[in-house]
BALOBA-1460 file (C-alpha; in Angstrom, 3 decimals):
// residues 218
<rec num="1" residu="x" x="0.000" y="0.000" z="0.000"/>
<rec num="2" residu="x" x="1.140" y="3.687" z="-1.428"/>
<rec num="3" residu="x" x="0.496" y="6.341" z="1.411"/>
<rec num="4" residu="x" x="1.809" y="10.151" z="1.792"/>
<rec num="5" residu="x" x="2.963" y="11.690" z="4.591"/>
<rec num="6" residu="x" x="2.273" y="15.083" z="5.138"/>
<rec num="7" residu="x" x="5.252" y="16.282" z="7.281"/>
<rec num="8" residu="x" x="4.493" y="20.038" z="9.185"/>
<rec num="9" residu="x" x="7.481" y="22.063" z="10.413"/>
<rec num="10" residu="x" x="7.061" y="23.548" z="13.860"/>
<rec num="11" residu="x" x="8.532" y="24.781" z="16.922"/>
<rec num="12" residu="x" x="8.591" y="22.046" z="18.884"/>
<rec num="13" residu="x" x="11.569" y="19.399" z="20.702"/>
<rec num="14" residu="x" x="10.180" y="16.153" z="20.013"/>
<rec num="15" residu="x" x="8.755" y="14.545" z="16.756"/>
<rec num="16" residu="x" x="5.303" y="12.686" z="16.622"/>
<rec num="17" residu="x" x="3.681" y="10.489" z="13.861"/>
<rec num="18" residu="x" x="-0.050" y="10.442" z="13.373"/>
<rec num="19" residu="x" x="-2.561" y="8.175" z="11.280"/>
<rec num="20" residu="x" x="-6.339" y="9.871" z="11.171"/>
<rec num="21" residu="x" x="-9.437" y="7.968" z="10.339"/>
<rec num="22" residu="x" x="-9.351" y="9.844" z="7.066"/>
<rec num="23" residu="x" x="-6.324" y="7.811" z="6.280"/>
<rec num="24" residu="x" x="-3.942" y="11.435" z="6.171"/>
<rec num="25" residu="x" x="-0.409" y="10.566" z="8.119"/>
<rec num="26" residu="x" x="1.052" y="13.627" z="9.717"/>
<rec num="27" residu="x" x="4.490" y="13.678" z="11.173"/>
<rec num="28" residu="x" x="5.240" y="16.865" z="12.880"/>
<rec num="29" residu="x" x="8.927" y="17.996" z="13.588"/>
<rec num="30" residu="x" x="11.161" y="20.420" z="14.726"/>
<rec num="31" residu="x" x="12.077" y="23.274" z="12.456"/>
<rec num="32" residu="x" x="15.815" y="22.424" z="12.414"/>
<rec num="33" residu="x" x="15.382" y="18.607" z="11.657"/>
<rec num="34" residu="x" x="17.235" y="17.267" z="9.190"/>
<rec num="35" residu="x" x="15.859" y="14.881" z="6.402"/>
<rec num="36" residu="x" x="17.802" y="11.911" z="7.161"/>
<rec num="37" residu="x" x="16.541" y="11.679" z="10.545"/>
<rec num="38" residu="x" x="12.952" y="12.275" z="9.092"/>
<rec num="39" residu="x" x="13.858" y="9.142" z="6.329"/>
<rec num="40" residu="x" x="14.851" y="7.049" z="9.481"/>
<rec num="41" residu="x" x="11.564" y="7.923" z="11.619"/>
<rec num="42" residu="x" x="9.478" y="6.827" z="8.623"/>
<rec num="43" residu="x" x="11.421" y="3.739" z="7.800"/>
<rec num="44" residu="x" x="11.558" y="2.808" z="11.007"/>
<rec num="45" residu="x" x="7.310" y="3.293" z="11.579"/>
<rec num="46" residu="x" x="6.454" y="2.109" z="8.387"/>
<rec num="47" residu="x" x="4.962" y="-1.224" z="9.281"/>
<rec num="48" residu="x" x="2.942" y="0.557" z="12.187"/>
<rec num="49" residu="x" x="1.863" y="3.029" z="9.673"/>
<rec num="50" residu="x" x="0.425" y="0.633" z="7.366"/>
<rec num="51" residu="x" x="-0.652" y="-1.573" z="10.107"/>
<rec num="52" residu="x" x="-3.219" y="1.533" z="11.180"/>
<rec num="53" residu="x" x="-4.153" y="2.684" z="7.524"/>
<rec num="54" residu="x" x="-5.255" y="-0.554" z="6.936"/>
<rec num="55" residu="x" x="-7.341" y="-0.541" z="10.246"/>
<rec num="56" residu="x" x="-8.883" y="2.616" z="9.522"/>
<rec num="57" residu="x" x="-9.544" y="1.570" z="5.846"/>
<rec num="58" residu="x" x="-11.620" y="-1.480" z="6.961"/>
<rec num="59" residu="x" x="-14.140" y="1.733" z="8.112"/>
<rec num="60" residu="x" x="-13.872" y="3.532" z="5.293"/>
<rec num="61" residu="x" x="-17.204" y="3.180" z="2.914"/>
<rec num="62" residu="x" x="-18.126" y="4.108" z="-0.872"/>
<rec num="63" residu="x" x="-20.736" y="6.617" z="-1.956"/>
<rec num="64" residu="x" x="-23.566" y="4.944" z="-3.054"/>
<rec num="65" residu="x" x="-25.657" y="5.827" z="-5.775"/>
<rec num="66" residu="x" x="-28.602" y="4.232" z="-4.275"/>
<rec num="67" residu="x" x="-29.738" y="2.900" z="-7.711"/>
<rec num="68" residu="x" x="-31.302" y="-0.657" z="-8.658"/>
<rec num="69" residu="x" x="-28.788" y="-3.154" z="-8.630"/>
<rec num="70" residu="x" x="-26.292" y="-1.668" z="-6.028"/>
<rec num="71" residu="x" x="-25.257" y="-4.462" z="-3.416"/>
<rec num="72" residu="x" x="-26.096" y="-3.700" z="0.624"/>
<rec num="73" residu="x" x="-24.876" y="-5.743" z="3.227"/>
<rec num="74" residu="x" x="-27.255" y="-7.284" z="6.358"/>
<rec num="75" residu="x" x="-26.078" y="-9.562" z="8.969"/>
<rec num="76" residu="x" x="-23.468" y="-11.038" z="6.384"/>
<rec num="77" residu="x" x="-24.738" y="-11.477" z="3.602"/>
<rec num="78" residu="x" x="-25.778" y="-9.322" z="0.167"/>
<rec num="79" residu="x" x="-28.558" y="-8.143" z="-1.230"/>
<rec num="80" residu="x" x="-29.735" y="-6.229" z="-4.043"/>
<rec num="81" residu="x" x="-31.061" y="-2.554" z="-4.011"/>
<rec num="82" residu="x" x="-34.166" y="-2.803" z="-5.838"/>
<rec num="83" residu="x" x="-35.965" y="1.376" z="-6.219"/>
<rec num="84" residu="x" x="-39.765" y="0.909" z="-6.820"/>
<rec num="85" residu="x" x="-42.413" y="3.900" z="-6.780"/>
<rec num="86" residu="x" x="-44.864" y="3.789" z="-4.893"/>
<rec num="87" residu="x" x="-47.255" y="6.087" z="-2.767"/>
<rec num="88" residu="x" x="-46.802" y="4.431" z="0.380"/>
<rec num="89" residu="x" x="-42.929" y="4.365" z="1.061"/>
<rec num="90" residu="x" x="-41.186" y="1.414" z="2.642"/>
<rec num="91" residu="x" x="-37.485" y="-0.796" z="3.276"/>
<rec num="92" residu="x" x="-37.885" y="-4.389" z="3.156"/>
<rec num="93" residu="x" x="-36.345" y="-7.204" z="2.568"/>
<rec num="94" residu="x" x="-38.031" y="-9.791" z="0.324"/>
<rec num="95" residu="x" x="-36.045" y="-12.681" z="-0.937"/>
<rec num="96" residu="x" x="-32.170" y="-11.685" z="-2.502"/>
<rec num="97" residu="x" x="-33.309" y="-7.838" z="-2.773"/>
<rec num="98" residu="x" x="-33.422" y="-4.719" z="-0.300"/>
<rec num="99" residu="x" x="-36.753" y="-3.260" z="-1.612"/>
<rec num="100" residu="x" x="-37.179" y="0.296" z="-1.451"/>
<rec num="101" residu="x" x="-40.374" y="1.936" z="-2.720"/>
<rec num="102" residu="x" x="-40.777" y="5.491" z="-1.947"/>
<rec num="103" residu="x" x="-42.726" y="8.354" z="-4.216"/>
<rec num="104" residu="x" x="-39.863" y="9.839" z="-5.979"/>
<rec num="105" residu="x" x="-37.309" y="7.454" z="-7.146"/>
<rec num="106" residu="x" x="-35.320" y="10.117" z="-8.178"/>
<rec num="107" residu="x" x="-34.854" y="11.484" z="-4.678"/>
<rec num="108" residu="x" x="-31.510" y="10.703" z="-3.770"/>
<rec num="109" residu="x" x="-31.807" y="11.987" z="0.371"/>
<rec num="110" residu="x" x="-34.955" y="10.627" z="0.708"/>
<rec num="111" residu="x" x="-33.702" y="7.085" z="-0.229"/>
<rec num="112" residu="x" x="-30.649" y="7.459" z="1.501"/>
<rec num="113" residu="x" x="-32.966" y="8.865" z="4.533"/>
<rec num="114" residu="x" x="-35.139" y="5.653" z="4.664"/>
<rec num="115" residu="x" x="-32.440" y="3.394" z="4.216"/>
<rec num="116" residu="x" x="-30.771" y="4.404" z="7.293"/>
<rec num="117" residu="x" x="-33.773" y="4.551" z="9.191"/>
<rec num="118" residu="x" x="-34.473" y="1.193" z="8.370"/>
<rec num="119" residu="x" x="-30.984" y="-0.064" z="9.360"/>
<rec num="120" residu="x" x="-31.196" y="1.523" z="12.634"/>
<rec num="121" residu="x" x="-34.367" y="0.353" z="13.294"/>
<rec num="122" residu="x" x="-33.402" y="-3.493" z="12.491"/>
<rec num="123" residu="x" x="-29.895" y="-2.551" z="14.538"/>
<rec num="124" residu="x" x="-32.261" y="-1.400" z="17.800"/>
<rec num="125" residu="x" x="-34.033" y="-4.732" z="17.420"/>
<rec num="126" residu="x" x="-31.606" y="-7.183" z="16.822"/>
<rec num="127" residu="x" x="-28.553" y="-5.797" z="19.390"/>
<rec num="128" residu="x" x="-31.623" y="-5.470" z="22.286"/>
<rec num="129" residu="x" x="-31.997" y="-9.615" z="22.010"/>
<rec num="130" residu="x" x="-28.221" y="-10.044" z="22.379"/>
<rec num="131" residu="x" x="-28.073" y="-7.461" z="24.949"/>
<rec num="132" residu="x" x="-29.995" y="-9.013" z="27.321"/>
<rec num="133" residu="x" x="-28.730" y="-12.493" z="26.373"/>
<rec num="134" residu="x" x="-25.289" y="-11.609" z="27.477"/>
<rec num="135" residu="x" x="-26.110" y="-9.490" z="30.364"/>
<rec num="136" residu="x" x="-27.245" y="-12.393" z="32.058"/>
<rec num="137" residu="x" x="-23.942" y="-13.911" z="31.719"/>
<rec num="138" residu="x" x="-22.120" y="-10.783" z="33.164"/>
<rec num="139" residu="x" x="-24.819" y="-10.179" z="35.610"/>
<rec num="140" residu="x" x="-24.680" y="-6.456" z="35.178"/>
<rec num="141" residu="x" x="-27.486" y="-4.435" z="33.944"/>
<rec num="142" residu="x" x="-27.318" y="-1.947" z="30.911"/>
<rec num="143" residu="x" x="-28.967" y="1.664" z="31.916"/>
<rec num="144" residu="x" x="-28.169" y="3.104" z="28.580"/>
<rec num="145" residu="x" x="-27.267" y="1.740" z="24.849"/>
<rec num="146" residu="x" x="-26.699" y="4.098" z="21.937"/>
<rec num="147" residu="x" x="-26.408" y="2.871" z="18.207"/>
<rec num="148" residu="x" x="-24.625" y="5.344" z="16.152"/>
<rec num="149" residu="x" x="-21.922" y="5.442" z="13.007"/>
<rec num="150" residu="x" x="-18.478" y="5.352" z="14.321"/>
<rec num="151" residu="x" x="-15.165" y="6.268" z="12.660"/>
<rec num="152" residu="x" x="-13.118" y="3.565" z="14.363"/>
<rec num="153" residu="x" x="-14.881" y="1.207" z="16.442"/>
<rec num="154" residu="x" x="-17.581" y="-1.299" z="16.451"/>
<rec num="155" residu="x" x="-18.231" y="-0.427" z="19.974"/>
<rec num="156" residu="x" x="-17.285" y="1.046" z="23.540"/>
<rec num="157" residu="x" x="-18.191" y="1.280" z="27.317"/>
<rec num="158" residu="x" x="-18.342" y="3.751" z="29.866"/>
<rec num="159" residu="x" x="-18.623" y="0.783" z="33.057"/>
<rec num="160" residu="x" x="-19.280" y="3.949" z="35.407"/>
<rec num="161" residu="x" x="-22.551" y="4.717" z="33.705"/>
<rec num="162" residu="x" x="-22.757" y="1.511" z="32.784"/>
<rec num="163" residu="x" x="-23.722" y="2.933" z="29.017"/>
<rec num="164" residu="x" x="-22.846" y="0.755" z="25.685"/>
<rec num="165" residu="x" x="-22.053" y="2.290" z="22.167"/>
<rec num="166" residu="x" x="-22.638" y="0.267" z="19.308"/>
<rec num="167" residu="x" x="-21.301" y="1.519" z="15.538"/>
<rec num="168" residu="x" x="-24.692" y="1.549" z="13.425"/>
<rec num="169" residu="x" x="-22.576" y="-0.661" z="10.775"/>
<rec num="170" residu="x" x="-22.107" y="-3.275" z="12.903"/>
<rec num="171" residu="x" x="-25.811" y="-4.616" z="11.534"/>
<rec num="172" residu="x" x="-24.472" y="-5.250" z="8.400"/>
<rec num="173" residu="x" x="-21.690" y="-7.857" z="9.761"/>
<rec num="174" residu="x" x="-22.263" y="-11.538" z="10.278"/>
<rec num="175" residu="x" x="-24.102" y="-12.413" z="13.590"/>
<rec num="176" residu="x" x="-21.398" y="-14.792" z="14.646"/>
<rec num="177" residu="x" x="-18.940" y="-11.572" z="14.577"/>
<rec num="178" residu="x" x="-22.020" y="-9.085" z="16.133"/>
<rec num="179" residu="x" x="-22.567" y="-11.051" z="19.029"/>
<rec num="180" residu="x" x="-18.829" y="-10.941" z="20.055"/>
<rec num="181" residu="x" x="-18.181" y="-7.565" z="19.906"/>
<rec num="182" residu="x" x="-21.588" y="-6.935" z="21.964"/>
<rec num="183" residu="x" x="-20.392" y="-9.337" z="24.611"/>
<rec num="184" residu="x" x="-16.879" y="-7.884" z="24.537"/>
<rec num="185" residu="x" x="-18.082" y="-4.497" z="25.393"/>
<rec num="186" residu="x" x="-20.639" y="-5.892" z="28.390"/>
<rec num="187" residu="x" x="-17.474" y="-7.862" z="30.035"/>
<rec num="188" residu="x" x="-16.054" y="-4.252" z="30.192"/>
<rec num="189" residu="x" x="-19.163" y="-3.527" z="32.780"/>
<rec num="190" residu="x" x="-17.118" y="-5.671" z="34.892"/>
<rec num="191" residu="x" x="-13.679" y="-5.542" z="33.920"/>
<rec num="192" residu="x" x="-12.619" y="-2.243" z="32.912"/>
<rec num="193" residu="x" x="-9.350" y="-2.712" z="31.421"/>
<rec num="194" residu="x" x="-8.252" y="-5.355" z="28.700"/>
<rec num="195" residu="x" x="-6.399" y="-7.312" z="31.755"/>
<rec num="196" residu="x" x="-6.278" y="-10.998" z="32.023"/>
<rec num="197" residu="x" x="-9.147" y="-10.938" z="34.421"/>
<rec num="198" residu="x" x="-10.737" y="-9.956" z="30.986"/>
<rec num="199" residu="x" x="-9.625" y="-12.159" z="28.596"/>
<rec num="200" residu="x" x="-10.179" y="-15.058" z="31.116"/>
<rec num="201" residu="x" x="-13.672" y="-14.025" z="31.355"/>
<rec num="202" residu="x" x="-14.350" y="-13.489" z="27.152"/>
<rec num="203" residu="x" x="-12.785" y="-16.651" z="26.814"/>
<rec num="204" residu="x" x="-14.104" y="-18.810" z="29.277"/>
<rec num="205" residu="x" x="-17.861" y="-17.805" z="27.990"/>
<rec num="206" residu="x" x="-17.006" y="-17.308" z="24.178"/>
<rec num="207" residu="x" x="-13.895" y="-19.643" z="23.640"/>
<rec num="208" residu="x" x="-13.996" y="-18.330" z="20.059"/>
<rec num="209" residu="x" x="-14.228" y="-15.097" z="20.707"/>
<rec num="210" residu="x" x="-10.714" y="-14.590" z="18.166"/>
<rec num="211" residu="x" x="-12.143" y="-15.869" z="15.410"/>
<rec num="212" residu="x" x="-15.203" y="-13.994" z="15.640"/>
<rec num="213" residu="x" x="-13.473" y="-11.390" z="15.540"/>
<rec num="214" residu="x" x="-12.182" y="-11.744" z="12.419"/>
<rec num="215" residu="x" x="-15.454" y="-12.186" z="10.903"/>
<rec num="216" residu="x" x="-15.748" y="-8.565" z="11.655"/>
<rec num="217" residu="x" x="-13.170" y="-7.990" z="8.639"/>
<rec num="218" residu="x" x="-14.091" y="-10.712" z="6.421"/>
């Protein structure tokens, strides 16, 4: 993989190395640096560089056209977008297609605007069954679950409020891989840190918890 590194001059003592979301690496250095030492830092961090564009990448989505024949992704497996008019406007899924009639097929936000409702709505339904399947297991209650897109993670935990984020996207992965990174965030109600009290606890009630998650990027 081809990257370019965007390399700002400024007053400062130590160099640091940054990889955004956006996939843009910054390295910042001192004004008097000399180039060699910049060739070594960048040699040196290439691997780690690529390591978290390719991380960051696996987030990264195309621009749909929402047109007939454009593939869309739910729990695993494809189906075809399918635009229909119609006066009463609706997202459903019926056989290999995502069926989406709405009044205007020509309205791009509206389409766009229905299919994400939709999504959210199945997300809501389908993480609040594995929620409470796998709070049972950590014996911890959830007071407060949010479903939203997220730049870089499939999910996080604030144990203190005892609140669960869940990256809207995640609905479109394969169940096996969903259900792991739910769990993984409730075992964080109890054990904050990714210590071995944690990973003895993933692993003693989801022994396969590694290859689930790399469903997540399959």
């Amino acid at each position: 993989m081809q990257y370019k590194v965007q390399i700002v001059y400024k007053p400062v003592k130590t160099i640091s190395l940054k990889v955004k979301p956006t996939l843009e690496v910054i390295l910042t250095v001192p004004l008097d640096i000399k180039q060699d030492e910049i060739d070594k830092v960048l040699k040196k961090r290439h691997d780690w560089i690529l390591a978290q564009l390719n991380y960051f990448k696996k987030f990264q989505q195309s621009t749909k056209d929402l047109v007939s024949g454009e593939s869309f992704t739910y729990l695993g497996r494809n189906y075809r977008l399918k635009i229909s008019s119609a006066t009463n406007e609706s997202v459903k899924l019926i056989g290999g297609y995502l069926h989406v009639n709405l009044r205007d097929k020509s309205n791009h936000d509206r389409k766009k605007q229905l299919i994400e409702t939709w999504y959210k709505q199945k997300a809501e339904d389908y993480f609040k069954k594995l929620i409470a399947k796998y709070t049972k297991i950590v014996k911890h209650e959830v007071a407060k679950v949010s479903i939203r897109k997220m730049k870089t993670r499939w999910g996080s935990c604030n144990p203190k409020k005892s609140y669960i984020n869940l990256n809207l996207d995640l609905i479109k992965k394969h169940a096996f891989a969903i259900e792991y990174v739910i769990f993984h965030e409730l075992v964080h109600l109890i054990h904050y840190n990714h210590d071995k009290g944690f990973y003895n606890f993933l692993a003693t009630h989801m022994p396969d918890w590694q290859i689930r998650r790399e469903r997540l990027y399959n």
